[in-house]
C-alpha positions in Angstrom: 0.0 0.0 0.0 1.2 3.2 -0.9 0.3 7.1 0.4 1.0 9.6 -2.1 2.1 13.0 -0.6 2.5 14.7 -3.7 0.0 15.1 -7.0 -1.6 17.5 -8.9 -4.9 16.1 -9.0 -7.4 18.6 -8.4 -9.2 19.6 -11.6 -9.1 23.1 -13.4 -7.1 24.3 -10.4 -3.2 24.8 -11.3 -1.1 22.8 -14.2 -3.0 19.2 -12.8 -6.0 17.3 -14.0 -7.3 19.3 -16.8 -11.6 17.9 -15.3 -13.0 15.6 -13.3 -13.0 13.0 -16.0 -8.9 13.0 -15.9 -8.9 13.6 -12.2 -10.8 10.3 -11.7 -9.0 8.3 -14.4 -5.6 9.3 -12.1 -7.6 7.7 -8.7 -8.2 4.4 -11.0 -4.6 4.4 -12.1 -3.2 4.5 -8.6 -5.7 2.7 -6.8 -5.0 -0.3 -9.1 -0.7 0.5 -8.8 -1.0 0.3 -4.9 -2.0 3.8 -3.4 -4.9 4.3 -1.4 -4.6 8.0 -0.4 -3.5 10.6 -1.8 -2.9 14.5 -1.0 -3.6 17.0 -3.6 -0.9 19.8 -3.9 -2.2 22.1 -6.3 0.8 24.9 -6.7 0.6 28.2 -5.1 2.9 30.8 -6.9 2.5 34.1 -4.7 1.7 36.7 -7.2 0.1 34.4 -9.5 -2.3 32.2 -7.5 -6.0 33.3 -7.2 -7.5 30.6 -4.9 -6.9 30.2 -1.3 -6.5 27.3 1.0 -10.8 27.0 1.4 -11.1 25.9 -2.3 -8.8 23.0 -2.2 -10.4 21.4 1.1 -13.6 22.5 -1.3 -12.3 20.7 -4.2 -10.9 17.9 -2.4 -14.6 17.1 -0.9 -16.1 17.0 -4.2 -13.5 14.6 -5.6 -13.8 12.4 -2.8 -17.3 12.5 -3.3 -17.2 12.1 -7.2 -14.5 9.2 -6.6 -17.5 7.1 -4.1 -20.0 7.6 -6.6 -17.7 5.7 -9.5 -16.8 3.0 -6.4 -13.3 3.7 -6.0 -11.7 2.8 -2.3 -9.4 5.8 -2.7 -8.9 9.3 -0.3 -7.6 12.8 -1.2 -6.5 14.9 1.3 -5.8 19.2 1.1 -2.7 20.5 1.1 -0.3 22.5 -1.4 2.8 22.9 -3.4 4.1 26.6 -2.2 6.6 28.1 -4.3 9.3 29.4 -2.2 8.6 33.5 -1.5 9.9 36.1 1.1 5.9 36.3 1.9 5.5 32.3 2.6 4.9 33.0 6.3 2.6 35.9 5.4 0.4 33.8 3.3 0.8 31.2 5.8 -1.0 33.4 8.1 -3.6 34.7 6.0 -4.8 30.9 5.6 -3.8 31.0 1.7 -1.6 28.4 2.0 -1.3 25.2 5.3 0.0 22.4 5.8 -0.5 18.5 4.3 -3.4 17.1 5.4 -3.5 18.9 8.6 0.1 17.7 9.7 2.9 19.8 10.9 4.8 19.3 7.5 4.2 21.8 4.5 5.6 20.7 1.1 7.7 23.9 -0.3 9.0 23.8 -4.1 12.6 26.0 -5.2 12.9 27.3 -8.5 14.6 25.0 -10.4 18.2 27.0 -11.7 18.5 28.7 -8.2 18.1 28.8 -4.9 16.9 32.2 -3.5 19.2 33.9 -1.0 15.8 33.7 1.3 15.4 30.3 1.1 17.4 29.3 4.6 15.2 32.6 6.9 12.1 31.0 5.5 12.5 27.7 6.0 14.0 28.8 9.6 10.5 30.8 10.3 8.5 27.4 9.5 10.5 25.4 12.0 9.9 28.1 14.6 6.1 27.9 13.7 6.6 24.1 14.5 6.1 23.2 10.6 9.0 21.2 9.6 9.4 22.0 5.5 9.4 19.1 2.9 11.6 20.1 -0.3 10.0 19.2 -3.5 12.0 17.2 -5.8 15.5 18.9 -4.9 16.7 16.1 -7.4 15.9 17.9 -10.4 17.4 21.6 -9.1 20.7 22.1 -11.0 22.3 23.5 -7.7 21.6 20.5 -5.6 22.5 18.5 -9.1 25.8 20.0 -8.9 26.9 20.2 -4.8 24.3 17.1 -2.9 25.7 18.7 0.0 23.8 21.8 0.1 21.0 19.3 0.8 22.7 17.1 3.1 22.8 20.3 5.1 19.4 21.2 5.1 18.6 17.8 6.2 20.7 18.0 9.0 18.9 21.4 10.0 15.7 18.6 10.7 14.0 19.6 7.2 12.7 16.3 4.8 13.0 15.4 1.3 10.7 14.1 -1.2 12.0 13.0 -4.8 9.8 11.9 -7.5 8.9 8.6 -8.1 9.8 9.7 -12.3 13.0 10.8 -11.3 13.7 7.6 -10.0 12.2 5.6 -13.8 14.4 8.2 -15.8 11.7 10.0 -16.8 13.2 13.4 -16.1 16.5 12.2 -17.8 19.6 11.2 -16.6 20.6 14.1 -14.6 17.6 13.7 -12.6 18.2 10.2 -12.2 21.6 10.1 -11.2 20.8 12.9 -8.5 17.9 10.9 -7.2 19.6 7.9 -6.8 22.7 9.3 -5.2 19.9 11.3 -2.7 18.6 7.7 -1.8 22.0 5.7 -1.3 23.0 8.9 1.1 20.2 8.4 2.8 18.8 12.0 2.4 15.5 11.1 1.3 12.3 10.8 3.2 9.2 10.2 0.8 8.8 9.1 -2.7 5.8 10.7 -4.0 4.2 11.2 -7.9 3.9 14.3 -8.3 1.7 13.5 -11.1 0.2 15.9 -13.2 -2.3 13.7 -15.5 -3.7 10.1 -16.5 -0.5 10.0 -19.1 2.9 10.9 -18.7 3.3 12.1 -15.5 0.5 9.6 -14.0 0.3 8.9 -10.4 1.6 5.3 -10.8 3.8 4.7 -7.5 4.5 0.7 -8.6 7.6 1.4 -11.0 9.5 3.3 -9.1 8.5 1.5 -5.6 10.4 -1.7 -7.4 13.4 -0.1 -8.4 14.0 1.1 -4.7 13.1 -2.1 -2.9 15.5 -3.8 -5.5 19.0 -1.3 -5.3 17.6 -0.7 -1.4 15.8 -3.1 0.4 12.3 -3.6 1.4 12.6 -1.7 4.4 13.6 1.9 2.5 10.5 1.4 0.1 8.1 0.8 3.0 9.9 4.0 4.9 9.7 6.1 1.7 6.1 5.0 0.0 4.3 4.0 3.5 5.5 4.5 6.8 6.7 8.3 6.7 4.3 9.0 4.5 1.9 7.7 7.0 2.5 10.1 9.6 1.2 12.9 7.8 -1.6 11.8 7.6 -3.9 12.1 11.1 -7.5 10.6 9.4 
C-alpha cells in the first residue's frame, strides 16, 4: 500500500488534472498500482495564485465525493505545493496556504536553476512555527545536481526530502536520475511521492518506481519512503 504525498490532481485548479474526467482516471490508475490515499498539492505561486486554502479542502470534498459515486476505495486529502517566496509565512498566516493534510509538514518547491538567498530565513520561520518543510523534488534543481551537500545540510537542520517517483524511472533524464539515486543511497531522502500531473505521462503510478528502490535498497527503504513516513502525515 502506498500514500502519495504529492500530486496535482485537483481539476481546473493549477497545471493538474485538466476535469473531473482526468482527475478520476488518475484515482483508478493509482488505486490499481498500490496507493490508497493521496494528498492533492495544487501549486501556489504568490503573485500568481487566485484561490486560497478553502477551495482546495472544497475541491478535495467533491472529488472524494465524485470518486464514491464511481466506487473507488481511494482518499484525497488538502494540502499545497508553495513556491518558495519572502511572503510564505505571510500567506501562511492569511490561511492561503497550510500544511499537508492537517500535519505539521508543509511541502515547499525551489525554483529549479537557483536557490533564492531567502530560502534558509524561511525555511527557519516554518520550523519556529513548528512546521517542519518538505523540499519538493530537490533532485531535479541544478544546484543541488551540482553540490548534494547543500542538501545534506538542510537535512541536518531537521528539514525532509521528497523525490519523484519519475525521477527515479528516468523520466526526467539522466541528470535527474543520477541525483535521485545518489539522494537515496545517502540516505537524504524521506518520501517518494508522484507528483503527477495527469492520467499520461506524468500519471500517479507509484509501482515502478517502488520496485526499483526495494530492488537497489531493500524492502525496508521502500516501506519507509512510499508507507510508513508518508503515513504520519496523515492524522484521518
Amino acid at each position: 500500500m502506498y500514500i502519495d504525498i504529492h500530486c496535482h490532481i485537483i481539476p481546473g485548479i493549477d497545471d493538474g488534472a485538466l476535469n473531473y474526467d482526468v482527475a478520476i482516471n488518475m484515482l483508478r490508475i493509482a488505486q490499481k498500482n498500490g496507493t490508497e490515499k493521496i494528498i492533492a498539492t495544487p501549486h501556489y505561486v504568490h503573485g500568481n495564485t487566485r484561490y486560497g486554502y478553502s477551495t482546495i479542502i472544497e475541491k478535495c470534498a467533491e472529488l472524494n465525493h465524485i470518486a464514491q459515486n464511481h466506487g473507488l476505495d481511494i482518499r484525497v486529502y488538502p494540502g499545497c505545493e508553495v513556491f518558495i517566496t519572502p511572503e510564505l509565512i505571510d500567506l501562511y498566516e492569511q490561511k492561503l496556504i497550510d500544511t499537508l493534510a492537517g500535519s505539521e509538514y508543509m511541502l515547499v518547491e525551489f525554483p529549479l536553476i537557483s536557490i533564492p538567498i531567502y530560502t534558509d530565513d524561511i525555511l527557519y520561520q516554518l520550523q519556529l512555527k513548528g512546521i517542519t518543510p518538505i523540499i519538493a523534488h530537490p533532485e531535479r534543481y541544478s544546484e543541488i545536481q551540482n553540490n548534494i551537500m547543500l542538501l545534506d545540510n538542510y537535512v541536518s537542520r531537521g528539514i525532509q526530502v521528497q523525490i519523484n517517483s519519475g525521477s527515479i524511472t528516468g523520466m526526467y533524464g539522466m541528470e535527474a536520475k543520477k541525483t535521485a539515486l545518489r539522494l537515496l543511497e545517502q540516505g537524504l531522502v524521506h518520501y517518494v511521492a508522484s507528483d503527477a500531473h495527469s492520467d499520461r505521462t506524468r500519471s500517479p503510478d507509484l509501482s515502478k518506481a517502488a520496485k526499483i528502490v526495494e530492488r537497489k535498497f531493500g524492502s525496508r527503504v521502500r516501506e519507509d519512503l512510499f508507507t510508513s513516513n508518508p503515513m504520519k502525515l496523515i492524522k484521518t
